[in-house]
C-alpha positions in Angstrom: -66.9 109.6 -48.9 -69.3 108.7 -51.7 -68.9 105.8 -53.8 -72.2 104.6 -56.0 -71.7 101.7 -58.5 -73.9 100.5 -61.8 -72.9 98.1 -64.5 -71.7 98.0 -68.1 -70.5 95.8 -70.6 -67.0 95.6 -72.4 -66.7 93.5 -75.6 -63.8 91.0 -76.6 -64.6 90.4 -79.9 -68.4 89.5 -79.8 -67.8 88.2 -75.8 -69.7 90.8 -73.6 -68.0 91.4 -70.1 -69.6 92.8 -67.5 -67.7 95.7 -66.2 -68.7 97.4 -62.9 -68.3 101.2 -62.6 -67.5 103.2 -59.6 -67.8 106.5 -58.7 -66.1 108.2 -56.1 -66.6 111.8 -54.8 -64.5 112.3 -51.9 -62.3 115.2 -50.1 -59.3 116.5 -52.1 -57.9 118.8 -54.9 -60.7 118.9 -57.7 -59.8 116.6 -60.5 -60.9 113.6 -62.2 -59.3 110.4 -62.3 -60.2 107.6 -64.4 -58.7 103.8 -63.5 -59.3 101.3 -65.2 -56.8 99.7 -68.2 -58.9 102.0 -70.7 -57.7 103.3 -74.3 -57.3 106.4 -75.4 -60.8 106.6 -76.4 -62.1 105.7 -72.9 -59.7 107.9 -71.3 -61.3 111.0 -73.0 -64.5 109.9 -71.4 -63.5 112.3 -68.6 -64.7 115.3 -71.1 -67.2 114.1 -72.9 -69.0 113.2 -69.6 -68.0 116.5 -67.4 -69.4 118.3 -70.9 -72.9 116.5 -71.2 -73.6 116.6 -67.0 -72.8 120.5 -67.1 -74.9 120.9 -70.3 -77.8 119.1 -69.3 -78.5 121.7 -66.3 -76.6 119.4 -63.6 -73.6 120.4 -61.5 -70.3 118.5 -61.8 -69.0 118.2 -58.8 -66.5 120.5 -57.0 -64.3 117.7 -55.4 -61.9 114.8 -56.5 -63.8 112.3 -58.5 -62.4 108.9 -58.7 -64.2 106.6 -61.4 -62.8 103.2 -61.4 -64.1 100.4 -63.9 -63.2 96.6 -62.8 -62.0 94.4 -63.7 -59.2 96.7 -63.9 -57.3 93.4 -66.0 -59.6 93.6 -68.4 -59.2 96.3 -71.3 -61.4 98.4 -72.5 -61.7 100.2 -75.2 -64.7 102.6 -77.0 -67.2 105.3 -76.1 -69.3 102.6 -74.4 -69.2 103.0 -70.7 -69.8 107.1 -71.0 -73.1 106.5 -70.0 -72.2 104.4 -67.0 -69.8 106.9 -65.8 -72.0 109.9 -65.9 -75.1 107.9 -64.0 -72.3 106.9 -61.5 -70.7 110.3 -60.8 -74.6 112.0 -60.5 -75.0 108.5 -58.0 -72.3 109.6 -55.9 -72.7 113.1 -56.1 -76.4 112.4 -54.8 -78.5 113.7 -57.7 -80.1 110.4 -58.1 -80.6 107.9 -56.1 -77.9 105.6 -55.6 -80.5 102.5 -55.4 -81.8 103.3 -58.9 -78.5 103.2 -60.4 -77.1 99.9 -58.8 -79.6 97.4 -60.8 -79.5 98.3 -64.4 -77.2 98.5 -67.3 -76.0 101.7 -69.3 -74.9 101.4 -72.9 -74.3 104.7 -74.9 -72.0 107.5 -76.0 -72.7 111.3 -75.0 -72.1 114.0 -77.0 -70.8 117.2 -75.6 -74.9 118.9 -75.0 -75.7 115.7 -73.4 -77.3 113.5 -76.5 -76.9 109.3 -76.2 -75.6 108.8 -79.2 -75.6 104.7 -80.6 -72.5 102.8 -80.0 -71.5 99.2 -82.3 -72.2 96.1 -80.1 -75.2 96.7 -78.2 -77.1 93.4 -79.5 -73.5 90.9 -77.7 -73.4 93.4 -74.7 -77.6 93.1 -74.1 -76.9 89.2 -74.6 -74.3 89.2 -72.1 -76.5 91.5 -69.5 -79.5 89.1 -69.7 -77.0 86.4 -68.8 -75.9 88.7 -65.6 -79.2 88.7 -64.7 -79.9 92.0 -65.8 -83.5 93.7 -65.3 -83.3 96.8 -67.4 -80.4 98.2 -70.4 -80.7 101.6 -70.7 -79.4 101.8 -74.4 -79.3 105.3 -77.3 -83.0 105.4 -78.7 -81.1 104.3 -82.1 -80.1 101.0 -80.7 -83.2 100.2 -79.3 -84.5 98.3 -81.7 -81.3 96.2 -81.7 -81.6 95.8 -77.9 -85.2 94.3 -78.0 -84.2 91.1 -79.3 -82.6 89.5 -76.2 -85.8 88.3 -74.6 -86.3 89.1 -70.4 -85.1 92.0 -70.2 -86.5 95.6 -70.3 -85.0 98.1 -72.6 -84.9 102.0 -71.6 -84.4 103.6 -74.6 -83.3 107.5 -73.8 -82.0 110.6 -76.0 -80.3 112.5 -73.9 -78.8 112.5 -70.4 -81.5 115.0 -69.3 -84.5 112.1 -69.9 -82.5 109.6 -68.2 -82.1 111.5 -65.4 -85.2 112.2 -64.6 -86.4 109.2 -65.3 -84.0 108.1 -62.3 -85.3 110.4 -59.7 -88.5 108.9 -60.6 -89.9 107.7 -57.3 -91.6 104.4 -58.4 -89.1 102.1 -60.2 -91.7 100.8 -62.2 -92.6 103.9 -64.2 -92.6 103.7 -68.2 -89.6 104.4 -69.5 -89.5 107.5 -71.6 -91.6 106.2 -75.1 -89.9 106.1 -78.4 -90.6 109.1 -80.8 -93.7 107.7 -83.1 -92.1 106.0 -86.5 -89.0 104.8 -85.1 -88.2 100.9 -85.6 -89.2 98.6 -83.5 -87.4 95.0 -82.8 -89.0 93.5 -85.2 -87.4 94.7 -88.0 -86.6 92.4 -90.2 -82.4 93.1 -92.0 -83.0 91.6 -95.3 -79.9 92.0 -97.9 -82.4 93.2 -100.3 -84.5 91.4 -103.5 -82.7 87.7 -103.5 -81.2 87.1 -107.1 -83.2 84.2 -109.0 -81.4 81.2 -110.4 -83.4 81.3 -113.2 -81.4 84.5 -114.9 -78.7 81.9 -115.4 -79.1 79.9 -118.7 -76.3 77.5 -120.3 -74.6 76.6 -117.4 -76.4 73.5 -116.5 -73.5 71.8 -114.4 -72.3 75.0 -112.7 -76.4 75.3 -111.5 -76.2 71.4 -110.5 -72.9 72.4 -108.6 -74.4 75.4 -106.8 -77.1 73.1 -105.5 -75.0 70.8 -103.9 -73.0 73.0 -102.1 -76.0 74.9 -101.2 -77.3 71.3 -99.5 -74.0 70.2 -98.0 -72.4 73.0 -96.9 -69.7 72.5 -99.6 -67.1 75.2 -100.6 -67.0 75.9 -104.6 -64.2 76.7 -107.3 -65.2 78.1 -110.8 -63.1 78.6 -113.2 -64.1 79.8 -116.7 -63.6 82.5 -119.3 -65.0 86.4 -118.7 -68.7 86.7 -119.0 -69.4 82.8 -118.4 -71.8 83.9 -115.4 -69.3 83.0 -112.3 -70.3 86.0 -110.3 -74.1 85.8 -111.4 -74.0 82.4 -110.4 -72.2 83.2 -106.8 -74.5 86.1 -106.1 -77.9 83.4 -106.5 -76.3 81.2 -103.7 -77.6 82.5 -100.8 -80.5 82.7 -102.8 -81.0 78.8 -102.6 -79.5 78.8 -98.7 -82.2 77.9 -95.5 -83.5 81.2 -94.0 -81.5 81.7 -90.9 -83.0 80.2 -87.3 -83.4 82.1 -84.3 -80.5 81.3 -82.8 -78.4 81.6 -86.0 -79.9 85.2 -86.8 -79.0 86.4 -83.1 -75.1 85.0 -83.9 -74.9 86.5 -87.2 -76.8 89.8 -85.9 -74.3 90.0 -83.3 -71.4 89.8 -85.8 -72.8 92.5 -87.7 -73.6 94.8 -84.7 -69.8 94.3 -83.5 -68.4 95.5 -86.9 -71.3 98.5 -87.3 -72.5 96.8 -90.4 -76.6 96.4 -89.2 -78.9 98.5 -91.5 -80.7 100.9 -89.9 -83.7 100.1 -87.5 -83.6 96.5 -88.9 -81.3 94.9 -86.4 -82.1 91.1 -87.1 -80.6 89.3 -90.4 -82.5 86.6 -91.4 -81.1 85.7 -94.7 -77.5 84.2 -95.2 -75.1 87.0 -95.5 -73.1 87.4 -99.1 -69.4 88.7 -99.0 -67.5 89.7 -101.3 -64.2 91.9 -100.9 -62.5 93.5 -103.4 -58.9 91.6 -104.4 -57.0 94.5 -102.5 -58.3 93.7 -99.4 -55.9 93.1 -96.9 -55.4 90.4 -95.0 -56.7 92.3 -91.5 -60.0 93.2 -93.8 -60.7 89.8 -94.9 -59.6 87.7 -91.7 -60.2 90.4 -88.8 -57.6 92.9 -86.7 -56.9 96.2 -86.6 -54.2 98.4 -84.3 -56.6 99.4 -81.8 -60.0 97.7 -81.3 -59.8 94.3 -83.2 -62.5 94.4 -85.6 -64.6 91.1 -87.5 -63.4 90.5 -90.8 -64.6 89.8 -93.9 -65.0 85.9 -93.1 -66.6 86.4 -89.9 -69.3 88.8 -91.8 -70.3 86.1 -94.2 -70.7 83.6 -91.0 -73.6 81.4 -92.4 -73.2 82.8 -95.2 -71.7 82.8 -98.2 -67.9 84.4 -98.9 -67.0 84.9 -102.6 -63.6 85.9 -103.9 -63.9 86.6 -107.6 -60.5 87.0 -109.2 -59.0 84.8 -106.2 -55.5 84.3 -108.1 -55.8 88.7 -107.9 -55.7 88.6 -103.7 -52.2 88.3 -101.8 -51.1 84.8 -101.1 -50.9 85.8 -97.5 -54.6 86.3 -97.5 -56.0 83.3 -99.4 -53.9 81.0 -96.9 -55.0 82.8 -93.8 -58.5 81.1 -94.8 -56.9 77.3 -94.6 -57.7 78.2 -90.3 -61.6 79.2 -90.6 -61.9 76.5 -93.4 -61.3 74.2 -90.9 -61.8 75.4 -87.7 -65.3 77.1 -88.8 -63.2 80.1 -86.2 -60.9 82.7 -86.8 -58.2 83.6 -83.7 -56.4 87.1 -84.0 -53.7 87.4 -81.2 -52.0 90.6 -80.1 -49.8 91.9 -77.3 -52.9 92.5 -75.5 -54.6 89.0 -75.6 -56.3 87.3 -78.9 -59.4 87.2 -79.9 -62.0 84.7 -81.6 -64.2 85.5 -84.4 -67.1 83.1 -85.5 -66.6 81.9 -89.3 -68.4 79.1 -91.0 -68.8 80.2 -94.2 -69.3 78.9 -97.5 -66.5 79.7 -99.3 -66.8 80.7 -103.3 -63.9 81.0 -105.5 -64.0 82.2 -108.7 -60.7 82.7 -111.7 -60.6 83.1 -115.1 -58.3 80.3 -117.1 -55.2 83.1 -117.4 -54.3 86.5 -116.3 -54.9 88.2 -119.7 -58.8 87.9 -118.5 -59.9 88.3 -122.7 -62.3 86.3 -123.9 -60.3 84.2 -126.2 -61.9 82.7 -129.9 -60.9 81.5 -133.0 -60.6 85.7 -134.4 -58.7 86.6 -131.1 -57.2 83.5 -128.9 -54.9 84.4 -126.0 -52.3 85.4 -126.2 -51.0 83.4 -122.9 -48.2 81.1 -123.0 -49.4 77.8 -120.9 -46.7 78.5 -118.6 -48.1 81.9 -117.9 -51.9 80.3 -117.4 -50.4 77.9 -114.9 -48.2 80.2 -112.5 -51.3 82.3 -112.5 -53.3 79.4 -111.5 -50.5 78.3 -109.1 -51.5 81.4 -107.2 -54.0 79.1 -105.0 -52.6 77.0 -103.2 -52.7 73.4 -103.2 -53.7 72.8 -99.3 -56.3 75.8 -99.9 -58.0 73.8 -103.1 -57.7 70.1 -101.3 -60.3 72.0 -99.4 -63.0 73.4 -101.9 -65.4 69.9 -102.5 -66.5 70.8 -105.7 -64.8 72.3 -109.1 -66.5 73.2 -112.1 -65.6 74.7 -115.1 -67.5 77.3 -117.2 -67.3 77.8 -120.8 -69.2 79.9 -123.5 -72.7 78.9 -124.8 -73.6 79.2 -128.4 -77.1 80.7 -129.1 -78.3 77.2 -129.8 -77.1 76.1 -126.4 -78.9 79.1 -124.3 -81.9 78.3 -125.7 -81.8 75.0 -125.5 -80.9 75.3 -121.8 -84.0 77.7 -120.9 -86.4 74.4 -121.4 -84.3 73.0 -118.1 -83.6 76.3 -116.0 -85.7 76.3 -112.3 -86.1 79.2 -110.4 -84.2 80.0 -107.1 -87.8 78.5 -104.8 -87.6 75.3 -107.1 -84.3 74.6 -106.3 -84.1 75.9 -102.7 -86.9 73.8 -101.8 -84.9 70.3 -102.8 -82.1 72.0 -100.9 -84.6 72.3 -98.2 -85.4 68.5 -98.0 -81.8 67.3 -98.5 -80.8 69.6 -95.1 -84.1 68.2 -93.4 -82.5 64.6 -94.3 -79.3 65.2 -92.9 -80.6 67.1 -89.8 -82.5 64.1 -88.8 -79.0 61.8 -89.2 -77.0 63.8 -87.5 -79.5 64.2 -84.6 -77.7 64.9 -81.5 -74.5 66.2 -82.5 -73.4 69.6 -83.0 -73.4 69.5 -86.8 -76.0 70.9 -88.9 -75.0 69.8 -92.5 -72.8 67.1 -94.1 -69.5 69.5 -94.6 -69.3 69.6 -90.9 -69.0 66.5 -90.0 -65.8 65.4 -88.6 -63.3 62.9 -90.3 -63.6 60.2 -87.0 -67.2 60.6 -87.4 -67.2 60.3 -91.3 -65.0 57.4 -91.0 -66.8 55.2 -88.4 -70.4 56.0 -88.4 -71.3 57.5 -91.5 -68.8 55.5 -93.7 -70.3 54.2 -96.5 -70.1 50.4 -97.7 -66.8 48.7 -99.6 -68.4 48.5 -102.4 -69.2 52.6 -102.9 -65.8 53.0 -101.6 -63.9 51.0 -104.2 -63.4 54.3 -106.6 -62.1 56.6 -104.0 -59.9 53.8 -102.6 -57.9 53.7 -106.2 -58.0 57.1 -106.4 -56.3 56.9 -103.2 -53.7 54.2 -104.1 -52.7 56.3 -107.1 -52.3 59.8 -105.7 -55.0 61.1 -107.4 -56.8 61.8 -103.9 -55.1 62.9 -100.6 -56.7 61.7 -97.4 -58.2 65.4 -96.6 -59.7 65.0 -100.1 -61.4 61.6 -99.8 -63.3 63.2 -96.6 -64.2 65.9 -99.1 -65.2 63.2 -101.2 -67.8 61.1 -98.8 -69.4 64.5 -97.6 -70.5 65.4 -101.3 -71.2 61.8 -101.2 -74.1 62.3 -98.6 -75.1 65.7 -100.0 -75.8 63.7 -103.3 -77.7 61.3 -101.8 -79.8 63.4 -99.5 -81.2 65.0 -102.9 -81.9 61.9 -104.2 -83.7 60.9 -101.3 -81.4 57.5 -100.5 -80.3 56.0 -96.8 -76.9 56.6 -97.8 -74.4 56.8 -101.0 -73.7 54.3 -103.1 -71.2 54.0 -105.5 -72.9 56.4 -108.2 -73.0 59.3 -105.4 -69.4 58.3 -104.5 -68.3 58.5 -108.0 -70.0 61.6 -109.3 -69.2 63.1 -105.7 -65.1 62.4 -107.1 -65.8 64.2 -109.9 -67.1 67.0 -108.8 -64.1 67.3 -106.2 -61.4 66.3 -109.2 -63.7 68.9 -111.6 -63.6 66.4 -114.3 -67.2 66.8 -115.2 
């Protein structure tokens, strides 16, 4: 009996496993049997791989293979692990040395004439080789690029099962890998979302541009309300626009998101920018939030992760779906539980939310007003939830300019730079506060922590308390409240807020201004 073993990864939603693979050629009726807890995907593997060896000028062979992959607890599901399986059965059928096989990992799909084609995940699943103490990943030529950016560890990028091979009977282990076709990416790509949109195309809407900067130095989740054609969506779109450039570590996160959910652009594997989302008001609940029957899949929120996530026409999306975001709004997480076992999904986002005043969506003026009844303007309203708005910090609302008031208002307009630059200091300002902790910008800081150490004096609190004693403000609202608080005063350049930040901090969380 022959058993060889190599290594490769399953993913739990972007949680790389590793998973060992046996192979087993022993004495018995020929057959293949695959162990494991796989999918119906993985359990087809047996083909696909019997297929590729046979068509790559190797023998399959004639005896019982056993191929076990273990855990067996854990499932698995995808095309992944049919590289891994064929290295293993050529390992224990001895046409390559078992030796070769035992150290590195194999990541890839095979077509039926033996091609390595790219599989979603490979940035997570390198991630969670390196941290195995993996050597070499043997990864699909296409995903090379992708694989590159975990540091310490070498990447074999291979096109078919053929170059692999013999690559592996190679007698020194320390022989170049087979070199990538001349043109093709290399790690360094850089996954831009394209041209960012300049502020600066916005004129006469001087508040709602005030508004986007705050959030944009804070954290802070936004609400816009206003007629058609006010610029609410060309507004939304030039947030990330004014958003820090990504670090390292957050472009790796977000990058691994995007690789999980097949979403990278092509041979530009690392995101540097925030991402922008925006789903269509159809979407369903599993799009927006994450799931699916088989594989669960990152939804929409967990694609805008350090990013930006605007729902234009929010009243249009199912009430199921807007209140599904009260958990990421909070938890900065999203948890999707099966019958096999649940999953968790990175999403801190910024969350946009945009609405027109009633459902008839016309521009109303005095030659054609609306023809809504105010009961129909606030059931359409009422769409959004109360708990979901007591957790957007800042309201605005848009209304037409006249031609006096847009050019009036192009004297004051800044570009995107101009204003991403004070955004720029204000985050440098609250970085060096909350030196230390986990948090990163003033909308993340907890209430204990807002309340105790970063509570500003009596006298700046004064407004908010009577705000408080009359109902006008609910406790998760007055946190809401002292966060824009600090934002404000970070782009002033102050210590901390005092009672001008606190009060135009409440009304930019009542929308009064």
């Amino acid at each position: 009996m022959t058993v060889a073993r190599t290594r490769c990864v399953a993913l739990v939603g972007v949680t790389g496993h590793v998973i060992e693979v046996e192979a087993d050629v022993g004495h018995g009726i020929a057959g293949v049997s695959l162990i494991g807890m796989l999918d119906t995907a993985l359990s087809e593997a047996r083909d696909r791989v019997r297929s590729a060896i046979v068509n790559s000028r190797h023998a399959w062979p004639d005896a019982r293979v056993t191929i076990s992959l273990f855990p067996a607890s854990l499932p698995k599901r995808g095309s992944v692990f049919d590289l891994g399986i064929a290295v293993a059965v050529l390992a224990a059928a001895g046409q390559v040395p078992r030796a070769r096989v035992a150290g590195p990992f194999f990541l890839g799909e095979l077509g039926l004439d033996g091609t390595v084609r790219p599989v979603r995940g490979v940035l997570p699943a390198v991630v969670a080789a390196a941290a195995a103490g993996a050597g070499q990943v043997v990864v699909p030529v296409v995903n090379a690029a992708e694989a590159e950016l975990v540091p310490g560890v070498e990447v074999v990028a291979v096109r078919t099962l053929a170059e692999l091979v013999a690559w592996l009977r190679d007698d020194d282990p320390a022989a170049p890998p087979p070199a990538r076709p001349a043109g093709e990416p290399g790690a360094e790509g850089d996954a831009g979302t394209g041209p960012a949109l300049d502020l600066a195309d916005v004129a006469g809407q001087p508040a709602a541009r005030r508004a986007l900067e705050v959030c944009a130095a804070g954290g802070h989740n936004l609400w816009m309300l206003g007629q058609p054609g006010t610029g609410k969506t060309m507004l939304a779109e030039r947030l990330p626009g004014l958003l820090p450039p990504l670090d390292r570590g957050q472009s790796l996160e977000v990058s691994s998101i995007h690789s999980v959910a097949g979403t990278l652009p092509p041979g530009r594997p690392l995101l540097t920018r925030p991402p922008f989302v925006a789903p269509h008001h159809t979407a369903t609940i599993a799009a927006v939030v994450g799931g699916g029957s088989g594989v669960i899949r990152p939804g929409a929120v967990s694609l805008a992760h350090r990013g930006v996530f605007f729902m234009d026409e929010a009243p249009e999306f199912p009430a199921r779906v807007l209140d599904a975001l009260r958990q990421p709004l909070e938890a900065g997480a999203v948890t999707v539980a099966r019958a096999a076992g649940s999953v968790s999904f990175p999403a801190r986002f910024l969350l946009v939310l945009a609405a027109n005043p009633c459902p008839c969506a016309q521009p109303a003026t005095p030659e054609t007003p609306c023809r809504c009844t105010p009961h129909q303007r606030r059931r359409y309203l009422a769409r959004l939830s109360g708990p979901l708005l007591d957790r957007v910090d800042v309201k605005v609302t848009l209304t037409r300019s006249t031609r006096r008031e847009l050019l009036a208002d192009r004297r004051f307009i800044e570009p995107s730079a101009v204003v991403a630059e004070r955004v720029a200091r204000a985050r440098e300002r609250a970085l060096r506060r909350l030196a230390g902790t986990p948090w990163r910008c003033n909308a993340e800081i907890p209430t204990a922590v807002l309340h105790g150490e970063f509570r500003p004096p009596t006298s700046a609190m004064s407004p908010l308390y009577r705000c408080l004693d009359t109902g006008e403000l609910s406790a998760r609202g007055l946190d809401r409240v002292i966060r824009v608080a600090w934002t404000l005063a970070d782009l002033l350049g102050k210590d901390g807020p005092e009672t001008a930040e606190t009060t135009a901090a409440l009304t930019l969380w009542t929308g009064a201004g």
